[in-house]
C-alpha positions in Angstrom: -24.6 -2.0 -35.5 -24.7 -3.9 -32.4 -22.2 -5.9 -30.8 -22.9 -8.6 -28.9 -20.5 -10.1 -26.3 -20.8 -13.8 -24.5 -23.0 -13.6 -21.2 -19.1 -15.3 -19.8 -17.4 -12.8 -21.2 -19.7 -10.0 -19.8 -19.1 -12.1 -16.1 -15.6 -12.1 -16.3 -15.0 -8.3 -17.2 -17.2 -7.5 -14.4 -15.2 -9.1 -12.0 -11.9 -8.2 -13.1 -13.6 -4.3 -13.2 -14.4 -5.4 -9.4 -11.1 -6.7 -8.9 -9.7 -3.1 -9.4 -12.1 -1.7 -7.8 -11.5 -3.8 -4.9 -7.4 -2.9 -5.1 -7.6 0.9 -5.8 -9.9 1.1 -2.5 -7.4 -1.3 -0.5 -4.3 0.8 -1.7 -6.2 4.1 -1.3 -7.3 3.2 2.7 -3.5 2.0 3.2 -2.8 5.5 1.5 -4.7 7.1 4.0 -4.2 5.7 6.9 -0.3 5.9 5.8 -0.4 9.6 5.8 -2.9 10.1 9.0 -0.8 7.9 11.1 2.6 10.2 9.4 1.0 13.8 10.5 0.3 12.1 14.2 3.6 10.9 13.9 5.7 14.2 12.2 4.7 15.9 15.7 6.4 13.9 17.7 9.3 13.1 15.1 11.8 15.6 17.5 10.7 13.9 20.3 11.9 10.5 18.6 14.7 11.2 17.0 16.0 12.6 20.4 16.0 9.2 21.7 19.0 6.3 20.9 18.2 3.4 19.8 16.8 0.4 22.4 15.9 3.4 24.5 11.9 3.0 24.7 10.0 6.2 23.9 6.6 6.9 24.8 4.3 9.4 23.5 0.8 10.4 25.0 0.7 7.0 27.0 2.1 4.7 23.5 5.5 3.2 22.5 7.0 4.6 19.8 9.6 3.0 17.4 13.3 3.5 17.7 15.9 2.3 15.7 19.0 3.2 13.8 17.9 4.8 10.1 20.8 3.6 8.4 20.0 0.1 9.0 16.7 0.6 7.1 16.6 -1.5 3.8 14.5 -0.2 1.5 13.3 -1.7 -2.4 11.5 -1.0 -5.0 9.4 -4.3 -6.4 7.7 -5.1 -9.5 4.6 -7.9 -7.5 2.1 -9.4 -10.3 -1.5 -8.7 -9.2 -4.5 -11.1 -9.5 -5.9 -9.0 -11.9 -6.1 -7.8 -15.9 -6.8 -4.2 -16.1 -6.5 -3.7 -19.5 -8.0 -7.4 -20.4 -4.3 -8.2 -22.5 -4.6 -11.7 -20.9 -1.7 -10.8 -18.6 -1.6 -10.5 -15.1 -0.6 -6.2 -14.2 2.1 -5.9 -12.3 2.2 -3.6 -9.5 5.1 -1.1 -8.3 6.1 -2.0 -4.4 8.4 0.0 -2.4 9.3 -2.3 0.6 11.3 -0.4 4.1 11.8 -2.8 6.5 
């Protein structure tokens, strides 16, 4: 038995397929470039956390960050995403851990 499915149908499963795609490879280069940027960084963490706050810290010719850790605020977010993974007609939401 066959089963036939609506040429619109077919359309909009590909796109939402392409829509995740599209996602998993942006989350996956932020990934990346996330933990390439944190292994240059983990070097030179000594060399930063030696320094105070408002002090500016450079590091093979760049500034580095410097602040006070316990006035990071950090949390966790539930963000809806343009996109219907698992086609229930429902937008997915997406886990978000925010530092700032």
């Amino acid at each position: 038995m066959t089963r036939s499915t609506s040429p619109g149908r077919a359309a909009k499963r590909r796109l939402s397929i392409m829509r995740c795609v599209v996602a998993a490879a942006a989350a996956l280069s932020i990934g990346a470039t996330s933990l390439a940027s944190g292994a240059a960084q983990a070097t030179t963490t000594q060399q930063i956390n030696a320094s105070t706050a408002g002090t500016p810290t450079f590091v093979d010719g760049r500034a580095q960050p410097t602040f006070a850790g316990e006035e990071v605020i950090r949390e966790d977010l539930w963000v809806e995403a343009p996109v219907d993974s698992d086609f229930d007609g429902v937008n997915d939401l997406v886990h978000v851990e925010v530092a700032r």
